[in-house]
C-alpha positions as semicolon CSV with decimal commas, in nm:
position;residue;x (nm);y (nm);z (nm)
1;X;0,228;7,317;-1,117
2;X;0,343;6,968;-1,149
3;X;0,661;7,056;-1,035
4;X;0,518;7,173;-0,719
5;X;0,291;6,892;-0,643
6;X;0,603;6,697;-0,697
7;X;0,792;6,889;-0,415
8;X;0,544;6,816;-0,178
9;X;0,495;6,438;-0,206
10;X;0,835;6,445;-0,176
11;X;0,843;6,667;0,137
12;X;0,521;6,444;0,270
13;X;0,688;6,112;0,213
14;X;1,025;6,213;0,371
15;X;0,851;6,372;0,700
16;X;0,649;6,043;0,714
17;X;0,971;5,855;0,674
18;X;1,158;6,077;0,923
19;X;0,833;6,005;1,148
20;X;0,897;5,627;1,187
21;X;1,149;5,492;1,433
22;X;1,430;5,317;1,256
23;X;1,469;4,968;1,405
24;X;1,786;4,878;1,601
25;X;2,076;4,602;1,457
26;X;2,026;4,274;1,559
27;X;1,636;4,311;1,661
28;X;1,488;4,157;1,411
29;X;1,727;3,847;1,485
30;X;1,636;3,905;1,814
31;X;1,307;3,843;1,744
32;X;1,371;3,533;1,545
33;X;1,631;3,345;1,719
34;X;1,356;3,380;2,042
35;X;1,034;3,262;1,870
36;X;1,296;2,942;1,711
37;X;1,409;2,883;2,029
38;X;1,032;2,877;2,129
39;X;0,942;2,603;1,903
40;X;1,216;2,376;2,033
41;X;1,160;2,392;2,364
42;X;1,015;2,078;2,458
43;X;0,701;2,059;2,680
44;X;0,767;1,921;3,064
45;X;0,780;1,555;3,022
46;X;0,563;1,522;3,390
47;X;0,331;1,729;3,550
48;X;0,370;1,823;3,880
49;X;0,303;1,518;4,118
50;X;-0,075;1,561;4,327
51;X;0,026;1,473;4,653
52;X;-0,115;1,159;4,858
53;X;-0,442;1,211;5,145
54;X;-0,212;1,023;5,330
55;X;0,108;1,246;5,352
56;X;-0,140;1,572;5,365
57;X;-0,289;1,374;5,696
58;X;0,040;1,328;5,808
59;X;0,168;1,648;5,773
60;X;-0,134;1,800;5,915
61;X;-0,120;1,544;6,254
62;X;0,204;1,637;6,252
63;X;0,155;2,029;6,280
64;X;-0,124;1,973;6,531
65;X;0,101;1,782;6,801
66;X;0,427;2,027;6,740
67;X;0,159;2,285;6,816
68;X;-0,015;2,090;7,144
69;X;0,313;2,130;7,315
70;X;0,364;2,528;7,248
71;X;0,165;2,630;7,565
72;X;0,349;2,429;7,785
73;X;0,696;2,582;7,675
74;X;0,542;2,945;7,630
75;X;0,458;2,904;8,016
76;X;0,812;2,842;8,074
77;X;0,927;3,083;7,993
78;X;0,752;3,312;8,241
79;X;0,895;3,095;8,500
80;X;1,245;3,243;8,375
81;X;1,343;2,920;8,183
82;X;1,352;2,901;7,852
83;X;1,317;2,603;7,672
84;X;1,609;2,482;7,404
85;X;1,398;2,307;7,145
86;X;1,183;2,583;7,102
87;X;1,328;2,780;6,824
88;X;1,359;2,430;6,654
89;X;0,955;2,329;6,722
90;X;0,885;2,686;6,589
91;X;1,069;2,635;6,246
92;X;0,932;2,285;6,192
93;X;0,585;2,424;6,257
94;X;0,684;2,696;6,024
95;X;0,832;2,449;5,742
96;X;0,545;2,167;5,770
97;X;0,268;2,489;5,745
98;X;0,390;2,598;5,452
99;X;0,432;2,270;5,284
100;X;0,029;2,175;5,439
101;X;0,001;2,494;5,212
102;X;0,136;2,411;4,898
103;X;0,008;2,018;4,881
104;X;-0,357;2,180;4,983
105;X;-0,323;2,397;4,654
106;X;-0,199;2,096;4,442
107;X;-0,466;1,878;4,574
């Protein structure tokens, strides 16, 4: 009888053993090498800079008068000419929108 309850612990604790996923080389120092190289990673020595009300309102004043002179070239073009500036106007408007953008979420 004991021999027999002896068999099957043995049987239980291998199948449990064969249950459990053996753990790759190196993972474990893996594991270490990236929660060390946590802990000496200094923190950012600045934060990011807020930017000025003034160069916000300059950027925005900026945007508005590019933008005034869109209709005029826009009717231009249905007179057949087209202006050469505008590709330029349109990828400043583009560039100081998006950068409006991001200072308006750092504010």
């Amino acid at each position: 009888m004991n021999k027999l309850v002896f068999a099957f612990l043995v049987l239980v604790l291998s199948a449990g053993a064969a249950l459990q996923k053996p753990i790759p080389p190196g993972l474990r120092q893996a594991e270490r090498a990236e929660q060390q190289g946590e802990q000496n990673v200094p923190p950012p020595a600045n934060a990011p800079v807020k930017p000025s009300f003034a160069e916000v309102q300059h950027d925005a004043d900026q945007l508005a008068l590019l933008a005034r002179t869109l209709p005029d070239e826009v009717s231009q073009l249905a007179k057949g000419t087209r202006p050469r500036d505008l590709e330029e106007k349109l990828k400043e408007i583009d560039k100081l929108s998006k950068r409006l953008r991001s200072n308006l979420r750092r504010m």
